[in-house]
N, C-alpha and C positions, 0 to 999 in steps of 0.2 A: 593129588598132584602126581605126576607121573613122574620116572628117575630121570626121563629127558630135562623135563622143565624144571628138577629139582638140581639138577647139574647146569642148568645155562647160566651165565654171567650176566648179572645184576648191570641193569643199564641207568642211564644218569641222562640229566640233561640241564643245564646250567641258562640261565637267566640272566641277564646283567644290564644294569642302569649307571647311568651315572658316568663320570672321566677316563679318560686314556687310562690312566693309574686302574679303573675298574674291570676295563675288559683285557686288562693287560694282567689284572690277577685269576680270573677267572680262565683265561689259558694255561695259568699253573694249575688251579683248582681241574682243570679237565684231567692237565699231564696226572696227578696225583691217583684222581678213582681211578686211571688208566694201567698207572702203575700199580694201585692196588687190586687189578682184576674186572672192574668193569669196565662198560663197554659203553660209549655214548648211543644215545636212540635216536631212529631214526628219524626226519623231520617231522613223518605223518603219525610219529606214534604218539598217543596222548596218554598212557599211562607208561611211561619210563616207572624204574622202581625207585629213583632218587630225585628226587628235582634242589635244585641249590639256585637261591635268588642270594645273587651278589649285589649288593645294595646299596644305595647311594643317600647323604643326609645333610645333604647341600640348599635341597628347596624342602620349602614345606611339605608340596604335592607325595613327596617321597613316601613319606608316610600311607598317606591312605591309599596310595599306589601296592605296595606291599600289603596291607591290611584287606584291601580289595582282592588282589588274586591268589593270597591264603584263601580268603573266604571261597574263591571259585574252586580250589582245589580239594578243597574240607569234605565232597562229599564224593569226589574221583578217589580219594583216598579210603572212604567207606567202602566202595565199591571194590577197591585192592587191598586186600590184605597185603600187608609186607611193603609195601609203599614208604618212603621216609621221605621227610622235608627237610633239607635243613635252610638255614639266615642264616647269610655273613656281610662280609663291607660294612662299610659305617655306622649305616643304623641301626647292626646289631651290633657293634660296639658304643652306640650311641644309648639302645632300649636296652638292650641285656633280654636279665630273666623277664622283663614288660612281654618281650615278645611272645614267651610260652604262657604267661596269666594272659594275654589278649586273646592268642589263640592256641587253644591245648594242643592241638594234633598236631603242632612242627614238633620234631624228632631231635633234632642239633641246632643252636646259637654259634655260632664261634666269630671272632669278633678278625678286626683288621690284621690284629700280631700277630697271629698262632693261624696259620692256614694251612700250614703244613699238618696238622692238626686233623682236619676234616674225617681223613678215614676212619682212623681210631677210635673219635667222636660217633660214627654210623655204627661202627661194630657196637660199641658200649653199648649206643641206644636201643642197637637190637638187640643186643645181648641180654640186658637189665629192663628189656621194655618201660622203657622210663625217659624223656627228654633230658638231654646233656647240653650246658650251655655251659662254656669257658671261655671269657674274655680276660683276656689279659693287659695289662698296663702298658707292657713294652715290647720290643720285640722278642719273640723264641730262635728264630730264625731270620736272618734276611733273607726277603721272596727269593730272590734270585739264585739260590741254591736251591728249590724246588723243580721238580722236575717239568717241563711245560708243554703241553699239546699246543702249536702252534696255531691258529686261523687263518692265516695268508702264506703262501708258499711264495710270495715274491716280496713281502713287508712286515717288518716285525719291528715290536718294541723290546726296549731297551732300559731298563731303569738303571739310572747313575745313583741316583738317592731316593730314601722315602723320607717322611716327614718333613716337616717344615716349623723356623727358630720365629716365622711372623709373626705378629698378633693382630693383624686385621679386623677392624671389630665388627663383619658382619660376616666371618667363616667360623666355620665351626671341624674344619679338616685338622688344625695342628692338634685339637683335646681328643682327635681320634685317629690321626696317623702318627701323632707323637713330635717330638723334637728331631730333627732333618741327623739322618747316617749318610753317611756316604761309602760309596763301594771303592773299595781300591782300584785304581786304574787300569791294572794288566787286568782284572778278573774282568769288569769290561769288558777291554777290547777280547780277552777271552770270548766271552758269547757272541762279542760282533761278530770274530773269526768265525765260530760256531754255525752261526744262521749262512754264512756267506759259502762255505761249505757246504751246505742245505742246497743252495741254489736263491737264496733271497738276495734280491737288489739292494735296497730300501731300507734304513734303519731309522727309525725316532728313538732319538736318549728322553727317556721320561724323567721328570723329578716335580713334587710340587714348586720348586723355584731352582729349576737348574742352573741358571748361573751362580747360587750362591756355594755350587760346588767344590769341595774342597776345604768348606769353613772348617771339618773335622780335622785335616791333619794340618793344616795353618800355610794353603797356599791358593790366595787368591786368585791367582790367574791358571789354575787347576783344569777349567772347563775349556779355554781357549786353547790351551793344551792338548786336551783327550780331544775337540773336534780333527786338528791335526791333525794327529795320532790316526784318526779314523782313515784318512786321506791315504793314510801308507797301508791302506788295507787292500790288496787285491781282491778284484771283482765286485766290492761296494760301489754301487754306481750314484747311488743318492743316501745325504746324511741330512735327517729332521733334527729337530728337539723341541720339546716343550714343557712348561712353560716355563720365560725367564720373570723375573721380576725389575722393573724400571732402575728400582735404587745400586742393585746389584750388576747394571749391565756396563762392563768397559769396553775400553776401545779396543781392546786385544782380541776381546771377542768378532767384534765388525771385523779387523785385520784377517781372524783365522778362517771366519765365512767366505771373506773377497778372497783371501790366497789361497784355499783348500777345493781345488777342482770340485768334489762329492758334495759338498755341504753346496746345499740347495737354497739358494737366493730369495728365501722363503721365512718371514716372522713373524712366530704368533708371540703378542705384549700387550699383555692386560695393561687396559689404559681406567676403567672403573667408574673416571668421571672426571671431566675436563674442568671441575672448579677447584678450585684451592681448597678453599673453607672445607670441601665433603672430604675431598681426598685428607686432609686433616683431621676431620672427624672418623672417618675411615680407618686413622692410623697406615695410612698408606704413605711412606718413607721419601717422595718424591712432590713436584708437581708439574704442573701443564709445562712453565717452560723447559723442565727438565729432559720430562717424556718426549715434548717436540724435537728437540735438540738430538736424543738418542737417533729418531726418524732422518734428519737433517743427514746423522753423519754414516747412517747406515743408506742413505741413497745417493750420497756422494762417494760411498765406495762401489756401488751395488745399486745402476741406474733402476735396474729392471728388480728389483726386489719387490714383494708383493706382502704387504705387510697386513697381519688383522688383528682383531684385538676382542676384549668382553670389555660389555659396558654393561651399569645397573643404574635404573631409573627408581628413582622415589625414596633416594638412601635417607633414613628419617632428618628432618632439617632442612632438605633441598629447595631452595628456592628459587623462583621462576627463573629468577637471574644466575643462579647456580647451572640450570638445567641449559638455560640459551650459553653458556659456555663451555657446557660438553659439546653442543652443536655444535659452537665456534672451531673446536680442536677437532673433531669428527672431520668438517669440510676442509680445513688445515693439514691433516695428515692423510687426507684421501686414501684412506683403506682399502683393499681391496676385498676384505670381506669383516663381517662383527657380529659376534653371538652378543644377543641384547636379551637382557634379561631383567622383568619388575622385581625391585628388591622384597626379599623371601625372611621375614622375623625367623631366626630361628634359635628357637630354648638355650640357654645356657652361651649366648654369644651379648659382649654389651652393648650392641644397636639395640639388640632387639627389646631393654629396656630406656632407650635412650626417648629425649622428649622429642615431639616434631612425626612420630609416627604417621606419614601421609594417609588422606583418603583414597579407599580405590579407582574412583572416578579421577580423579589426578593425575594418580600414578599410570592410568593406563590412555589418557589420552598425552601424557609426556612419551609414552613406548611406542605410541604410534606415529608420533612426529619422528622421531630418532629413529625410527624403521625407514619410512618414506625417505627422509634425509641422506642414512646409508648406504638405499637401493640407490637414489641418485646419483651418489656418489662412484659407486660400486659397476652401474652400469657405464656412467663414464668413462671408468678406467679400463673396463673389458672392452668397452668399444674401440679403444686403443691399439687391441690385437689383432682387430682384423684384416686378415690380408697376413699375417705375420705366422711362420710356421715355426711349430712347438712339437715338442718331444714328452711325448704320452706314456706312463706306465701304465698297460693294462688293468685294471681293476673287476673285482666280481661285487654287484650288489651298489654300484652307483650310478647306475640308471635304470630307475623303476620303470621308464620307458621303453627301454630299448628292443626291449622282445617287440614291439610294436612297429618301432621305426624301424626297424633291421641296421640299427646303430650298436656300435661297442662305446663302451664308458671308460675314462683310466685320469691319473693326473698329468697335471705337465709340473714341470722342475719346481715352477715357483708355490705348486698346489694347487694352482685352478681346477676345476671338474672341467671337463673335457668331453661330450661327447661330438663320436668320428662315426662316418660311415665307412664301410669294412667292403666294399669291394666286393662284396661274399655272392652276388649273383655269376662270377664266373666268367664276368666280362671284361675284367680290369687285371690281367696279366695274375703272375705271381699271387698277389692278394686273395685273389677268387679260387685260387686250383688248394688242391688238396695240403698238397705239398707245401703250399704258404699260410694254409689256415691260421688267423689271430687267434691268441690264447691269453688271459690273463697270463699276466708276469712277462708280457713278450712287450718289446719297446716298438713304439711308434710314432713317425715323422709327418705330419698332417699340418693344412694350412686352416686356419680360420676362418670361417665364413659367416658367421655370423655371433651378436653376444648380447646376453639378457645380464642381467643384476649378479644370477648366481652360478652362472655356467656359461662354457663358453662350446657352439656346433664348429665341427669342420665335417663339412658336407662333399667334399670332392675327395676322390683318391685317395687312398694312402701315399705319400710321395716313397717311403723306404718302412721295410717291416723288418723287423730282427730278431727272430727265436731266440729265448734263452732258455737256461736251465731251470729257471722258476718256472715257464709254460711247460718246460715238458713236466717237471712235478706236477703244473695242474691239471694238465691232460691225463698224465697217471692217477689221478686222484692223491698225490702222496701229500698230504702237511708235514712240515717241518717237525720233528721234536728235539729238543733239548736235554741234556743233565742238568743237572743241579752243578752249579760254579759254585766249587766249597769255600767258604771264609777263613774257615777254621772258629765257625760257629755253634753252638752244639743244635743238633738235629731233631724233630721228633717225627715220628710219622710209620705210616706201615714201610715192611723193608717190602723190595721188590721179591714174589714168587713166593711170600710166605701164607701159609694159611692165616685165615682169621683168626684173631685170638678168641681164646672161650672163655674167659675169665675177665673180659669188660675193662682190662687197662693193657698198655705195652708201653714198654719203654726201651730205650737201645740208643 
C-alpha cells in the first residue's frame, strides 16, 4: 500500500430500510463517521471501506432482506482487506449477538440506543480485529444531540420524541425503541431554528406517536403548543409531523394546524382497521366512530386537508365482516392516500401467538380488494384538483420519470406528488432562461392537468417560480449539517479532530 492510500480517509456508505425514525437516524449515523474523519463514497463506488445497514424489524421480510445482502457483501469484503460492516436499527437491537453467529464477517452490531456509539465500535473492531456488538436497554444519548449530515437541503426531520408507552399487540417498536422521552421544547425549536438557517423550508416533527407529546413533563396539550411555537419561526414555510395516534389526538391540536399559517393541511393517522373487534384485539385505544369523528373535525376546520393513513389486512381473527368494515371506513373517510400492508407475525409480539392466524390466500386476496378500493378512492379525490393551482416544493428523486418526460417532481402543501413541466426548453419566459432555472428546494406555482391514484401532472407553464436559499444550496451541492442540541445528557462517541484511539476503548 502506498503512503497515499495509507493516508486517505476511510469512506462509508450507509443503507437504510425501514420508517422516517430510520433514515432520519442514519443522517446522524452519516454526521458521526463525518465527524470522525470519514468520508462518504461515492455513488459508483462499490467497495467503500464501511458499509452500515440501518435496519428495520417491523415486517418479517426484514430479516432475510438483511441476511441476503450480508451474504452479497461476504465475498466484496474478501476481496478488501480492511473492509467493515457494521448492523444497527431495530433488528440489531432485536438479533443482537444472532447477527455475528449468522454471519461471522459483520465487524459492529450496535443496537437503537447507543448510536452515537458507532465510531468507537469501528476503531475497537479494528483495533482488536474481532466483532463488537453493544446493545443497550435504554438510551446513552438522545439522537438529537448527535451530530447530523443532513440529505435534503430544503427538508428535514425533526424528532420531538423517541420511544413509544403503547402496547399494540402486533408492533414490536416500543421492546426496541424503548418507553417514549420527550425532548424539551426550546432544544426543539433550537434545531428547527438551526435547519432554517441552513436554508430548509420544510420541517417534519417525528415521534413514534407525536401527539402523545409531552406525557414526560405532565402537559397535555405540549404538541399543539410547539406546532405554534413553530409558526413564529421565521423563514419556515412548511411544518409536517408524524405519526399521531387516534386516542391521543385533541382538538387543540386541529386548532393549531387551522391557525398556524406553516403547518401544512396535511395528516398522516394510522387508522389499522375499521372493525371494532380487531382494533380491540389489536390493543389499539380508539375505534371506527372515534377515528371518524377525528376526520369530521379536522375537515371542518381544514376543508382542503388531505388526510392518509396505514392499514393492515389479515390481523389474526379478522373476519370477512371485520374486513368489509375497514372498507366501509376507507370509502367514509376518503383518503387521499394509504400504505396497506399484509399483516407480518413477528417473534416476541402477542398477535403473533394469538389464535385465528390467517391463510395466505386470504390475507392476500383481502390486500387486493382494499388496494383497488383506495386507488378508487384516492383517484377520486385527486381528480378533484384539476384545473386547481398548487404550490410545489421542489423535490430530488420523486420522479423516476422525469429524466424522460423533461418534468420536475416536488410536493404541494397538503403532500400530493406533483409532477410539472418546467418550461426548460426556453420558450416559456423566465422559466426557460438561465437566470430562472428550477432547482430543488425552489417553490413552484403550477395548475393541474391531470390525476392518477398516486400523483398528480401539471403539464402547462409554471404560472410563478421562486429561488430560494435551499435551491441555491442545491445548486451548490451544499447539505445541511447540524450539531448535536445538548440535553445535558451524558455523551459517548469520538470527539471531533481526534486521532483514532489505539487502545480499542474511549471514553469522555
Amino acid at each position: 500500500m502506498t503512503t497515499a492510500a495509507a493516508s486517505s480517509p476511510r469512506t462509508y456508505q450507509v443503507r437504510t430500510y425501514g420508517c422516517q425514525m430510520n433514515v432520519h437516524d442514519s443522517e446522524r449515523i452519516s454526521g458521526l463517521l463525518e465527524q470522525a474523519g470519514y468520508v462518504r463514497a461515492a455513488e459508483a463506488d462499490d467497495n467503500p471501506d464501511v458499509v452500515v445497514f440501518n435496519t428495520c424489524a417491523v415486517r418479517e421480510n426484514a430479516d432475510n432482506r438483511l441476511y441476503g445482502n450480508l451474504g452479497h457483501l461476504r465475498p466484496v469484503k474478501a476481496r478488501h482487506p480492511g473492509m467493515q460492516i457494521a448492523v444497527g436499527g431495530c433488528l440489531a437491537q432485536k438479533d443482537r449477538g444472532e447477527i455475528v453467529r449468522k454471519a461471522p464477517w459483520v465487524d459492529v452490531v450496535f443496537g437503537t440506543h447507543n448510536i452515537g456509539s458507532l465510531p468507537v465500535l469501528l476503531d475497537r473492531a479494528r483495533h482488536n480485529a474481532a466483532a463488537e456488538v453493544e446493545i443497550l436497554e435504554s438510551l446513552d444519548v438522545f439522537p438529537s444531540t448527535l451530530p447530523t449530515r443532513r440529505e435534503s437541503t430544503y427538508a428535514g426531520w425533526v424528532s420531538i420524541s423517541v420511544g413509544c408507552n403503547n402496547t399494540c399487540t402486533f408492533c414490536i417498536v416500543p421492546s426496541l425503541r424503548g418507553k417514549e422521552k420527550d425532548r424539551r421544547p426550546g432544544d426543539i425549536l433550537s434545531e428547527v431554528r438551526a435547519l432554517v438557517d441552513e436554508g430548509v423550508l420544510e420541517v417534519t416533527l417525528l415521534g413514534q406517536n407525536v401527539n402523545s407529546y409531552g406525557v414526560e413533563f405532565g402537559d397535555r396539550l405540549a404538541f399543539g403548543k410547539l406546532l405554534r411555537a413553530c409558526g413564529d419561526i421565521e423563514g419556515l414555510e412548511r411544518v409536517r409531523f408524524t405519526s399521531p395516534h387516534p386516542k391521543d389526538f385533541t382538538d387543540d391540536v386541529i386548532a393549531a394546524m387551522a391557525e398556524t399559517p406553516n403547518v401544512c393541511h396535511s395528516l398522516h393517522m394510522p387508522l389499522q382497521s375499521g372493525s371494532d373487534d380487531v382494533l380491540r384485539a389489536m390493543r389499539r385505544s380508539y375505534r371506527a366512530e372515534r377515528y371518524l369523528g377525528i376526520i369530521e373535525k379536522v375537515r371542518a376546520a381544514m376543508p382542503d386537508a388531505a388526510i392518509t393513513t396505514d392499514i393492515i389486512v389479515g390481523f389474526p381473527g379478522e373476519t370477512d365482516a371485520d374486513f368489509e368494515r375497514t372498507l366501509d371506513v376507507v370509502r367514509e373517510a376518503r383518503f387521499s392516500s394509504a400504505f396497506t400492508f399484509q399483516y407480518s407475525k413477528r417473534p416476541g409480539t402477542p398477535a403473533a401467538t394469538m389464535d385465528g392466524q390467517l391463510p395466505k390466500q386470504v390475507v392476500q386476496e383481502r390486500y387486493e380488494r382494499l388496494i383497488a378500493c383506495v386507488e378508487e378512492i384516492t383517484w377520486a379525490e385527486n381528480k378533484k384538483l384539476v384545473g386547481e393551482t398548487v404550490e410545489v416544493l421542489v423535490a430530488v428523486g420523486e420522479g423516476r420519470k422525469d429524466e424522460r418526460t423533461g418534468r420536475m417532481s416536488g410536493r404541494a402543501r397538503d403532500g400530493r406528488l406533483v409532477h410539472f413541466a418546467t418550461g426548460a426548453n426556453g420558450q416559456h419566459g423566465e422559466a426557460g432562461s438561465q437566470a430562472g432555472r428550477i432547482r430543488p428546494g425552489d417553490i413552484v406555482h403550477t395548475t393541474i392537468t391531470y390525476a392518477a391514484p398516486h400523483h398528480l401532472n401539471a403539464d402547462g407553464e409554471p404560472l410563478a417560480h421562486r429561488r430560494t436559499r435551499a435551491g441555491d444550496a442545491a445548486e451548490a451541492g451544499r447539505a445541511p449539517r447540524t450539531p448535536g442540541v445538548l440535553l445535558g445528557l451524558p455523551t459517548i462517541g469520538a470527539p471531533a479532530a481526534a486521532p483514532a484511539p489505539t487502545t480499542g476503548c474511549a471514553a469522555h
